[in-house]
BAFI-3210 file (N, C-alpha, C; in Angstrom, 3 decimals, decimal comma, padded with zeros to 6 digits):
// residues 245
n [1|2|3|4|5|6|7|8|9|10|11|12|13|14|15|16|17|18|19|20|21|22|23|24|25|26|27|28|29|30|31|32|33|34|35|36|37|38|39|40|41|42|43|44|45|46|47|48|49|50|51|52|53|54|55|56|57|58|59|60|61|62|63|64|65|66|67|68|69|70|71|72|73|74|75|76|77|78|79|80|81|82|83|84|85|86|87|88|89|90|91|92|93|94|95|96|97|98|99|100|101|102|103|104|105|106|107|108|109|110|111|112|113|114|115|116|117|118|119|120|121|122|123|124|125|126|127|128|129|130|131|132|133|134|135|136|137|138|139|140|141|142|143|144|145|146|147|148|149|150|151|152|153|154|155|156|157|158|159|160|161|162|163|164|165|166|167|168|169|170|171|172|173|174|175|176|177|178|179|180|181|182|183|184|185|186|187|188|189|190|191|192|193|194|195|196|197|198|199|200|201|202|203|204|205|206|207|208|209|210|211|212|213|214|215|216|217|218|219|220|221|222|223|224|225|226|227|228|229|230|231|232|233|234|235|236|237|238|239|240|241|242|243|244|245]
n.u [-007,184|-005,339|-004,129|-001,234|-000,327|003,488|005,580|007,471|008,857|007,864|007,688|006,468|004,195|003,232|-000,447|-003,248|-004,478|-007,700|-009,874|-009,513|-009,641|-012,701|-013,644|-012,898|-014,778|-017,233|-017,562|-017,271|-019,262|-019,534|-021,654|-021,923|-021,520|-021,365|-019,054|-015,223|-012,074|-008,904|-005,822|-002,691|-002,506|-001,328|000,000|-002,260|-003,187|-005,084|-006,733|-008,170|-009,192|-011,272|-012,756|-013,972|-016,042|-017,358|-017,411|-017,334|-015,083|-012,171|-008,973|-005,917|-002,862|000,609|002,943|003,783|004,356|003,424|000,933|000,310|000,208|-001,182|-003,900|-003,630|-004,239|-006,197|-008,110|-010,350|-012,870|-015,205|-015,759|-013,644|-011,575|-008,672|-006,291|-003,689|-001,951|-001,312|-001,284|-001,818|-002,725|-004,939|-006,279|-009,349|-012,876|-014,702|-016,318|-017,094|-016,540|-017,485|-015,566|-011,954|-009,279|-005,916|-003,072|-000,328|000,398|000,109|002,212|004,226|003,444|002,932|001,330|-000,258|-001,425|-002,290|-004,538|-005,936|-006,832|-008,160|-010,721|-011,573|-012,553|-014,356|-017,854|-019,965|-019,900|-018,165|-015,455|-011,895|-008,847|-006,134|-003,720|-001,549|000,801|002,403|005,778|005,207|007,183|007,197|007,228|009,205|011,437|011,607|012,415|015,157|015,653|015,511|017,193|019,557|019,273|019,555|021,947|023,867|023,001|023,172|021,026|018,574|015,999|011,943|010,684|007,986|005,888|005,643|004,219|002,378|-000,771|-002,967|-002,312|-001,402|-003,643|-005,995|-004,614|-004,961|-007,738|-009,740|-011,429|-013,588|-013,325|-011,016|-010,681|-009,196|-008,150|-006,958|-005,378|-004,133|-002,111|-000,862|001,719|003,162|006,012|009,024|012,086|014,389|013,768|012,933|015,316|016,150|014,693|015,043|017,171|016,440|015,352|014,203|014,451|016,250|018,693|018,905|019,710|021,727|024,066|026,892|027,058|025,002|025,137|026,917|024,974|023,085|024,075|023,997|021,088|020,990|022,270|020,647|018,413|018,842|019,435|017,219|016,551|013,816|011,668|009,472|009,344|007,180|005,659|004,440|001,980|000,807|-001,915|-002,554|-004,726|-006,405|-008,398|-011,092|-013,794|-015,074|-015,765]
n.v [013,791|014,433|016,578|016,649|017,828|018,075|018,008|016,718|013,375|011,694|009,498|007,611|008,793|009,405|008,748|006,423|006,924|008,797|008,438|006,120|004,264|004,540|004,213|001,221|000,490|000,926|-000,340|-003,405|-003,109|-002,342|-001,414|001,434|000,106|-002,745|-005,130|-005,513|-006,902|-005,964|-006,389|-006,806|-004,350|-002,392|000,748|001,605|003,440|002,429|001,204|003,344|004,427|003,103|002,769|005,476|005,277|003,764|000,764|-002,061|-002,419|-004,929|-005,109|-006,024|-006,880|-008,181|-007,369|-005,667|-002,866|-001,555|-002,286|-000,986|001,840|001,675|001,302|003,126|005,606|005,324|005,421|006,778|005,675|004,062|001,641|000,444|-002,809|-004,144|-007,454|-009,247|-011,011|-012,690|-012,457|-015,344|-016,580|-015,141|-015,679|-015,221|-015,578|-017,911|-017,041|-014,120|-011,970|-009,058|-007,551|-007,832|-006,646|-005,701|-003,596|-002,436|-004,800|-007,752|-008,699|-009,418|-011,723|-015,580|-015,724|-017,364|-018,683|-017,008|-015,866|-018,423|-018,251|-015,550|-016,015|-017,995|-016,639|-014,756|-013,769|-014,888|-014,228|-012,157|-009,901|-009,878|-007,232|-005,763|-004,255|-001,147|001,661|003,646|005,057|007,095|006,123|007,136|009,699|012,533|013,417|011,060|009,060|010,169|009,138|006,715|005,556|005,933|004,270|002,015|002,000|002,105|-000,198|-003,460|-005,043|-004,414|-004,160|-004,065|-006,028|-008,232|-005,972|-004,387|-006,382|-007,178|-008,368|-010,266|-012,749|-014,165|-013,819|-015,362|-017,821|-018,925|-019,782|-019,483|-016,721|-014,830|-013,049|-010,837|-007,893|-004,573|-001,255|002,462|005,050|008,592|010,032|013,402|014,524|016,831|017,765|019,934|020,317|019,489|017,816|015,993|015,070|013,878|012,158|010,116|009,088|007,459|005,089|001,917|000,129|-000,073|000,889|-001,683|-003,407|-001,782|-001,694|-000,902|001,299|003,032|005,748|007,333|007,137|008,233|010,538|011,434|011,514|013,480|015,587|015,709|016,232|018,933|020,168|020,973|023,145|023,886|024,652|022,892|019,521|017,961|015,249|011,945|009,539|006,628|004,579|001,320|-001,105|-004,388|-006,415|-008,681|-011,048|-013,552|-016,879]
n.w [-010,478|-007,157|-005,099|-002,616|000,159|001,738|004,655|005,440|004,863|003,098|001,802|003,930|004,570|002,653|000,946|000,313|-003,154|-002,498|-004,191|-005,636|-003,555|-003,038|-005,803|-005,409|-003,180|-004,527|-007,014|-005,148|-003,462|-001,208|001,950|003,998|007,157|006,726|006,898|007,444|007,039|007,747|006,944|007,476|008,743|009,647|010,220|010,078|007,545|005,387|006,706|007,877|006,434|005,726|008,138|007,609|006,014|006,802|007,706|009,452|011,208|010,991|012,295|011,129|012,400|012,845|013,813|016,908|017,499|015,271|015,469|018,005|017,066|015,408|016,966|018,197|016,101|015,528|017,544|018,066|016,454|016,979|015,133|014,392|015,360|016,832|016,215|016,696|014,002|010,736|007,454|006,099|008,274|009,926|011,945|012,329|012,178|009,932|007,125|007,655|006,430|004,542|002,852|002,339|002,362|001,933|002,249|000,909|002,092|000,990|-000,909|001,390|002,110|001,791|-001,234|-002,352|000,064|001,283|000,131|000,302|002,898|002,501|001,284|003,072|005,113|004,145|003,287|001,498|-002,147|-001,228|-001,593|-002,175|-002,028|-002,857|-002,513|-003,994|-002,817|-005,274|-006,382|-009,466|-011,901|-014,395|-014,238|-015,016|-013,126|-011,285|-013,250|-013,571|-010,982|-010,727|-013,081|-011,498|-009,632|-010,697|-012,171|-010,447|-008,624|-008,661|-010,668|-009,151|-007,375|-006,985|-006,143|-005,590|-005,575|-006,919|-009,343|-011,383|-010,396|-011,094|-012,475|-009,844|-008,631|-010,233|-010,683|-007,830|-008,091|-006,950|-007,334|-008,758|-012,034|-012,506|-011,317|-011,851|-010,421|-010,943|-009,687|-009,564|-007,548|-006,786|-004,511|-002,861|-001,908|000,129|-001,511|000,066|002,037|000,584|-000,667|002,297|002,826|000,886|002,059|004,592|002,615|003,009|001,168|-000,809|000,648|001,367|-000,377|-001,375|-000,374|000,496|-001,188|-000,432|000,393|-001,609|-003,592|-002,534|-002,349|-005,303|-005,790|-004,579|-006,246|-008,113|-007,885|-006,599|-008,468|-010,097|-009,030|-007,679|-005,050|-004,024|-004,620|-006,852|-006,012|-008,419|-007,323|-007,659|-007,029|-007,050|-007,435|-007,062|-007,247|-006,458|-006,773|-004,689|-005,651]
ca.u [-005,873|-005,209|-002,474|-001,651|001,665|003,942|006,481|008,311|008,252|007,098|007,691|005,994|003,138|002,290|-001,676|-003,574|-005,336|-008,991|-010,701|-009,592|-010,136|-013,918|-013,950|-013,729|-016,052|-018,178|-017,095|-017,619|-020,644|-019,662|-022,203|-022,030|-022,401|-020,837|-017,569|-013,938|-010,919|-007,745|-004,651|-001,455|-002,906|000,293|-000,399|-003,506|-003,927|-006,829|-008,197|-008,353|-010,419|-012,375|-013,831|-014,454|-016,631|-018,674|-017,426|-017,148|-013,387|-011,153|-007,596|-005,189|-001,228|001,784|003,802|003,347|004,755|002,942|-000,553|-000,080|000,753|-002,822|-004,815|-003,554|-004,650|-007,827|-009,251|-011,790|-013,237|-015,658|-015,976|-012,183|-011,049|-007,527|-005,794|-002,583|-002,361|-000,629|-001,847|-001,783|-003,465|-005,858|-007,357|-010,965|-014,022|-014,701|-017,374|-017,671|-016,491|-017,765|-014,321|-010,905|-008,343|-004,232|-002,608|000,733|001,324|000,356|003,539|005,458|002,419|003,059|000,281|-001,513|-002,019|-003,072|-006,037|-006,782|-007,148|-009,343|-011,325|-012,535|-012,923|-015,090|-018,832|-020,693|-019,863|-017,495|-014,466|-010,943|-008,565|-005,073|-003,333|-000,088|000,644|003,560|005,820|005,386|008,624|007,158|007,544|010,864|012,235|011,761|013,190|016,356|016,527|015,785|018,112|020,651|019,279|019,656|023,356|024,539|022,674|023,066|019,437|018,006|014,063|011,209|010,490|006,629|005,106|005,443|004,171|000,856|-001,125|-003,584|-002,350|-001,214|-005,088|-006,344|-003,995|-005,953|-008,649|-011,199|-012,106|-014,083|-012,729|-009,926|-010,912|-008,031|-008,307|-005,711|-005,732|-002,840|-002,586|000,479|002,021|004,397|006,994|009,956|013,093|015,176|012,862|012,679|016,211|016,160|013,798|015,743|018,650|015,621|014,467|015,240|014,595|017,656|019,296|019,003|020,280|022,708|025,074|028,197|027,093|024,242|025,979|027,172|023,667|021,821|024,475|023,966|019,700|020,464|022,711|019,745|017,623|019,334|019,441|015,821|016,043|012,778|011,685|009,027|008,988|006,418|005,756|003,461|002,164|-000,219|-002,468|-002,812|-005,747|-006,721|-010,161|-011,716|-014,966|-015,156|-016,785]
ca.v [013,695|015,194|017,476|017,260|018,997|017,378|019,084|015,800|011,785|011,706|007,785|007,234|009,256|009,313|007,788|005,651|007,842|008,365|008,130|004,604|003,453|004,721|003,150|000,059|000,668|001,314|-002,010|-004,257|-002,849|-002,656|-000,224|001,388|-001,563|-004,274|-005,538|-005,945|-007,763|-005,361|-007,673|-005,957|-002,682|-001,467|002,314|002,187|004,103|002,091|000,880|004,649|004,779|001,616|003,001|006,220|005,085|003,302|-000,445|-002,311|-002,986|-005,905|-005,029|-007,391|-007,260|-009,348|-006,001|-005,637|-001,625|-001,364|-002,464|-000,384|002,659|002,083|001,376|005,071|006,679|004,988|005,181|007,419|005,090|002,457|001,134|-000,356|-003,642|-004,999|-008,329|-010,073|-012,012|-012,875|-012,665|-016,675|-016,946|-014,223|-016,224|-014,719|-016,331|-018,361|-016,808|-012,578|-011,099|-008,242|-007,382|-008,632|-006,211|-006,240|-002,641|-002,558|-006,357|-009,295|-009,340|-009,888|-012,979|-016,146|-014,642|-018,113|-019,271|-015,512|-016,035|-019,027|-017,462|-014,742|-016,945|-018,362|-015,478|-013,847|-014,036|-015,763|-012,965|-011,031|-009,331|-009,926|-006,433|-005,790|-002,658|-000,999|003,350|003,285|006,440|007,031|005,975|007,507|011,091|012,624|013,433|009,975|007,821|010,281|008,792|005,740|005,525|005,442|003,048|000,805|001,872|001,898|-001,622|-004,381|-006,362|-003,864|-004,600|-003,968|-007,456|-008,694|-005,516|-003,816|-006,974|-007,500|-009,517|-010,944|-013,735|-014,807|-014,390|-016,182|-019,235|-019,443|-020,986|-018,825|-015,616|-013,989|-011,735|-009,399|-005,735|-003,098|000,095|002,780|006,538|009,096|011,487|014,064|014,828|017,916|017,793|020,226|019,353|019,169|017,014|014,749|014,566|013,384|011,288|009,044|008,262|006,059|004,418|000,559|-001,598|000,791|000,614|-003,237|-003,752|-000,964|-001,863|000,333|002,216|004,079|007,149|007,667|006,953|009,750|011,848|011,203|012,134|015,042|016,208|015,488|017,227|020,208|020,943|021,464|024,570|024,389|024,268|021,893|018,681|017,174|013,650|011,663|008,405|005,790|003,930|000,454|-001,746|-005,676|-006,923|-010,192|-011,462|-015,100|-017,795]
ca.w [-009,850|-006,079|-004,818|-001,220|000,452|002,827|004,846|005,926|005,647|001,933|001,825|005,093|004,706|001,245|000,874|-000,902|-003,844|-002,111|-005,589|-006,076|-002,849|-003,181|-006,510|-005,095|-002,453|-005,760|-007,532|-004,063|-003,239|000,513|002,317|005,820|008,507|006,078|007,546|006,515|007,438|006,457|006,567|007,340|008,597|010,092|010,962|009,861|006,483|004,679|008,159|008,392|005,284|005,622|008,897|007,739|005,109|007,722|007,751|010,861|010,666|012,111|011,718|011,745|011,997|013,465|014,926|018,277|017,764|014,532|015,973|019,264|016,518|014,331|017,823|018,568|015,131|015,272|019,302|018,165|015,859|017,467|014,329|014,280|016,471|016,462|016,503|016,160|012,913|009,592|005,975|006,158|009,520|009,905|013,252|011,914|011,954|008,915|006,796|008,009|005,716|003,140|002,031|002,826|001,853|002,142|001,759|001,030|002,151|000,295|-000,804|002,298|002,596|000,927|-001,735|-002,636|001,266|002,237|-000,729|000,521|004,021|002,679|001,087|004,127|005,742|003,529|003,119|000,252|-002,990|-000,818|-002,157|-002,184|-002,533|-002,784|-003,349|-003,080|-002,965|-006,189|-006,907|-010,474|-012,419|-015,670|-014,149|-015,294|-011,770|-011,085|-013,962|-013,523|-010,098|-010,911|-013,475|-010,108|-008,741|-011,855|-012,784|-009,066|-008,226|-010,066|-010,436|-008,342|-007,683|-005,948|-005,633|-006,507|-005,122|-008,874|-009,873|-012,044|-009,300|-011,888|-012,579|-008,968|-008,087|-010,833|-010,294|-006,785|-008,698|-006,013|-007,487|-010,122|-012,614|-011,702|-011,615|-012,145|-010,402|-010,793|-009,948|-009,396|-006,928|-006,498|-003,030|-002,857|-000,512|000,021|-002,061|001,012|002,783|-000,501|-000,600|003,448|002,640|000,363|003,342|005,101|002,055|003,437|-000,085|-001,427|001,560|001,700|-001,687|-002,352|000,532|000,501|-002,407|-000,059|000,534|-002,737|-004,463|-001,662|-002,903|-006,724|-005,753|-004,219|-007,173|-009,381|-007,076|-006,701|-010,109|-010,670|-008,473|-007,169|-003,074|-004,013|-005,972|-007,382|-006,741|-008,312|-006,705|-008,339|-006,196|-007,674|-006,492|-007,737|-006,825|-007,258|-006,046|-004,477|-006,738]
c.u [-005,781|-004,013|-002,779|-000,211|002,038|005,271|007,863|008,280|007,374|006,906|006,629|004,779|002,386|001,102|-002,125|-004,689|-006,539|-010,077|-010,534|-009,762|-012,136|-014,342|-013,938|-014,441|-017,049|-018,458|-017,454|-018,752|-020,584|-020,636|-021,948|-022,837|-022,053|-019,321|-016,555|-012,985|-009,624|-006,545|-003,469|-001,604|-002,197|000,002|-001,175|-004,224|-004,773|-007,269|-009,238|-009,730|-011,837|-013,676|-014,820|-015,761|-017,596|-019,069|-016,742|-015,584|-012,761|-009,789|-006,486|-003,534|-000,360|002,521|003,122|003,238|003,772|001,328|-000,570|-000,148|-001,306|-003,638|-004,559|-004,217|-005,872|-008,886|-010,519|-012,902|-013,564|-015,732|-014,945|-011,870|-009,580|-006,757|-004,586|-003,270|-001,648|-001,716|-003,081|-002,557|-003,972|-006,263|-008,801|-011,405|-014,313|-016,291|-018,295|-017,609|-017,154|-016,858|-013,030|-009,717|-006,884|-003,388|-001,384|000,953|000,913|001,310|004,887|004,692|003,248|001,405|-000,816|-002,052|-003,309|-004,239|-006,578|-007,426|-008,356|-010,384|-012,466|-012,912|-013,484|-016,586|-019,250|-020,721|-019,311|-016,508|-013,294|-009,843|-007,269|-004,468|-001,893|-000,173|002,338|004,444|005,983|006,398|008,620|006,930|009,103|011,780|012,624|012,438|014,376|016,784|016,382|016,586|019,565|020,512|019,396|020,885|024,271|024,012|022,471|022,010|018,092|016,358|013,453|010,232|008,592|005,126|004,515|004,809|003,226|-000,069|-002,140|-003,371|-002,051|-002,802|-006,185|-005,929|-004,543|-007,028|-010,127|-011,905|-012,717|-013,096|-012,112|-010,300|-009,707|-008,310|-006,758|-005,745|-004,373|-003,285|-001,081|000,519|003,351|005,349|008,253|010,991|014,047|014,889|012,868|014,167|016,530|015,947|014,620|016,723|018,004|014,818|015,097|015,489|015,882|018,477|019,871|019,994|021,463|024,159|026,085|028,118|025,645|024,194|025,806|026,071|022,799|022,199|024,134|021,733|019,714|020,982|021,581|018,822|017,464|019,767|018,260|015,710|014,872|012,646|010,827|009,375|007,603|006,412|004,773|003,107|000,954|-000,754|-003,236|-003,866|-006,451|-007,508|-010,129|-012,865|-014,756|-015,824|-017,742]
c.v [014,709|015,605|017,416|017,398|017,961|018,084|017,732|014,732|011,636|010,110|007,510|007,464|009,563|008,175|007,465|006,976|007,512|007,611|006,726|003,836|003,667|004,475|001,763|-000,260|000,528|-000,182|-003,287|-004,182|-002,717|-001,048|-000,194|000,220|-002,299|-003,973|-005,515|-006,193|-006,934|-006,031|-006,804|-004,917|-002,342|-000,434|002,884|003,002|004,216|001,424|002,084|005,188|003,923|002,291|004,495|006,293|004,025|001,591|-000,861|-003,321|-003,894|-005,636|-005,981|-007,245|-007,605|-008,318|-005,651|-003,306|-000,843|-000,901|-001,498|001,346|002,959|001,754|002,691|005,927|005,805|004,708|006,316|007,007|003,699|001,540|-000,220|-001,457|-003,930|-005,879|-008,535|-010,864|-011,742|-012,834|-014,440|-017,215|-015,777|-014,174|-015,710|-015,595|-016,746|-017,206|-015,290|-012,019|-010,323|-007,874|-007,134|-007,751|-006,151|-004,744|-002,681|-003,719|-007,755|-009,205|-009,707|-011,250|-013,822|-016,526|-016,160|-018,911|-017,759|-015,524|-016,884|-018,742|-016,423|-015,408|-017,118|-017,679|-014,795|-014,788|-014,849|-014,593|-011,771|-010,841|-009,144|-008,757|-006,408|-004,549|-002,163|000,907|002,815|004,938|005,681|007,198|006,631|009,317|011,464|012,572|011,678|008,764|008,763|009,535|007,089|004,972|005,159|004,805|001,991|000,882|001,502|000,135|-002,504|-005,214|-005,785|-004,335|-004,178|-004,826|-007,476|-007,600|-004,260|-004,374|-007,003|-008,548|-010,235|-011,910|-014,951|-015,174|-015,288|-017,836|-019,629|-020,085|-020,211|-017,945|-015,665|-013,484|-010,657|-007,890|-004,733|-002,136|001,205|004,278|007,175|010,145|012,312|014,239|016,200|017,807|018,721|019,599|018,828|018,444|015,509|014,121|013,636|011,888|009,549|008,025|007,270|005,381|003,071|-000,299|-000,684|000,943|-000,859|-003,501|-002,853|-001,246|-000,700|001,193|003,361|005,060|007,676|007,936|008,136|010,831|012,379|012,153|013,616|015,958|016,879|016,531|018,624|020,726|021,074|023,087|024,877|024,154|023,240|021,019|018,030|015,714|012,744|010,416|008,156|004,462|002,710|-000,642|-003,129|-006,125|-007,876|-010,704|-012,721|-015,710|-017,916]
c.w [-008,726|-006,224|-003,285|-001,120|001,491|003,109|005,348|005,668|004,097|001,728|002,782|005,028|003,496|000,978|000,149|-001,276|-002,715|-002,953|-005,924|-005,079|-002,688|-004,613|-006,010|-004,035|-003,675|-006,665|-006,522|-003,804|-001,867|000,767|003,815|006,518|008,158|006,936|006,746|007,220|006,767|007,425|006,582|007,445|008,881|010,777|010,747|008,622|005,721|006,249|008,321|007,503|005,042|006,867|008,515|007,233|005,801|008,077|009,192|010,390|011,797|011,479|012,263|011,513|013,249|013,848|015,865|017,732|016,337|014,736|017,096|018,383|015,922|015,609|018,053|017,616|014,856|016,544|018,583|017,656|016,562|016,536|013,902|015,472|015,809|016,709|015,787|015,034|011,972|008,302|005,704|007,140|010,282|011,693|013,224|011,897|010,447|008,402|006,949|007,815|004,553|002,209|002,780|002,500|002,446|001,244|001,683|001,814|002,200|-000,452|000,245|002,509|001,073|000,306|-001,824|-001,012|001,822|000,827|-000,499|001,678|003,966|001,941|002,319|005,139|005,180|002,970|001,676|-000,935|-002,346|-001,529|-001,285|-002,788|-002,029|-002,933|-002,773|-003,650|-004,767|-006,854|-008,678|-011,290|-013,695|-015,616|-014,261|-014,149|-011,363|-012,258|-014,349|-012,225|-009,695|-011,893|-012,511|-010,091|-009,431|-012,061|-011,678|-008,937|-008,898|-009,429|-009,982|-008,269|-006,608|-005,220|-006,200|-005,721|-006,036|-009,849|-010,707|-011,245|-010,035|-011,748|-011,404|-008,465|-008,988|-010,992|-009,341|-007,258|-007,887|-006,117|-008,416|-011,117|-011,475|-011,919|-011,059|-011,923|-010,495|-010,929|-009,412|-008,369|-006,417|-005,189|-003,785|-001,922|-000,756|-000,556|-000,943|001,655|001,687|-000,606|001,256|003,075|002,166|001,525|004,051|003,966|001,990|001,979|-000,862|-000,745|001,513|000,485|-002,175|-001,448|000,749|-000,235|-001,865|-000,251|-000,569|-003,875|-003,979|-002,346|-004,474|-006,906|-005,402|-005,562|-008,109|-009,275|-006,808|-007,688|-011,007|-010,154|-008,083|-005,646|-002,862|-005,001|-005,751|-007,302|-006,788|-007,879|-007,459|-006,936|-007,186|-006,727|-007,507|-006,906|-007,344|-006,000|-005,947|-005,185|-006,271]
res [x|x|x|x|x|x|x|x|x|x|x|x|x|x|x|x|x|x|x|x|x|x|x|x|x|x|x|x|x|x|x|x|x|x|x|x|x|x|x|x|x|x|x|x|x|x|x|x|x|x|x|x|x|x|x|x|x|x|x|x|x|x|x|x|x|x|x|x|x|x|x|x|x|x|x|x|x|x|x|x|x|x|x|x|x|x|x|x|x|x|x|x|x|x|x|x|x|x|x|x|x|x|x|x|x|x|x|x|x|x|x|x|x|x|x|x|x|x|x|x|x|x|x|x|x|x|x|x|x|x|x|x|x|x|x|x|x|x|x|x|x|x|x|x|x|x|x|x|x|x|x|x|x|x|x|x|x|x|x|x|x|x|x|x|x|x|x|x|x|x|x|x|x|x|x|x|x|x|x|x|x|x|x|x|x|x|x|x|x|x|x|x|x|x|x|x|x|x|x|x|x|x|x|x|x|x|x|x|x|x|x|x|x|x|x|x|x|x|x|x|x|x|x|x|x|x|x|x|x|x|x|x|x|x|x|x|x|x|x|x|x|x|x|x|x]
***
């Protein structure tokens, strides 16, 4: 389990464990020079890791401001190209892939087109990976403040990105066996910064409507009654593999 500090932007910038993304490097078998297709790279955080680790990366996402964001945190890296594209419509070459991965968003994809997509974009025994960063709800700090967000919002959710993806990739009918990775890694961040933090968190935003305010205020309460300058928070880096038939 890692510890890394953060002085700002704990949502934003909190990364995927390393240890489980180099488990499934380990599990895939991808070696420097094999390729990969990452699907929703956004600002780059596993592109970031894909190249470092020596794979010739195509990154692919549908934000103009997003993509101009991860071409910036990755010019130094010849290793990285990047195109427009969706989950669903990749526009890749059929057949070039070593491994296909989707960080934080096969769930904004409609999940059984974007498998059939990587599918055909992936080599003969390439690998299909999914993964999302997750704060851990089974740390106390956190299931007091998620407790809020359950008594304040009625239904509340985090929609199918908590989900168990098993069985959506097994209904595809295209993979192997599912392989489960799952490692933790703490971030620290100032409490004052953690309390910030919360005021831009949009899926609590989206859903809490008028009761925003009142709910930031209810975290910070919570917050400010640990008395410490840091908190602790721990994040789980969840990752679902499956090899093509």
């Amino acid at each position: 389990m890692g510890l890394h500090k953060f002085s700002r932007g704990i949502f934003k910038k909190a990364g995927l464990c390393t240890s489980a993304i180099n488990q499934m490097f380990k599990v895939s078998g991808v070696k420097k020079g094999d390729s990969a297709c990452d699907v929703g790279a956004g600002a780059a955080r596993l592109t970031l890791k894909l190249a470092e680790y020596g794979l010739h990366v195509c990154a692919v996402e549908p934000n103009d401001a997003m993509r101009a964001n991860g071409i910036r945190r990755t010019a130094e890296y010849k290793n990285v190209h990047w195109f427009e594209g969706v989950g669903e419509h990749t526009g890749m070459e059929e057949s070039k892939f070593d491994l296909v991965t989707f960080g934080s968003s096969f769930n904004v994809c409609n999940r059984q087109e974007a498998l059939m997509e990587a599918k055909r974009i992936l080599k003969e025994n390439g690998w299909f990976a999914c993964m999302w960063n997750h704060r851990d709800l089974s740390n106390p700090l956190q299931k007091e403040i998620e407790a809020i967000l359950q008594k304040e919002i009625a239904g509340y959710s985090y929609g199918t990105r908590r989900e168990d993806q098993t069985e959506v990739i097994n209904q595809s009918g295209l993979f192997g066996e599912v392989v489960y990775v799952e490692r933790t890694v703490i971030h620290e961040i100032l409490a004052k910064d953690f309390i910030e933090d919360w005021k831009s968190h949009g899926t609590v935003q989206r859903q809490s409507k008028d009761k925003f305010d009142a709910i930031n205020e209810e975290i910070r309460k919570v917050v400010e009654a640990k008395d410490e300058e840091y908190i602790k928070v721990p994040y789980t880096t969840r990752i679902w593999m499956a090899q093509v038939k």
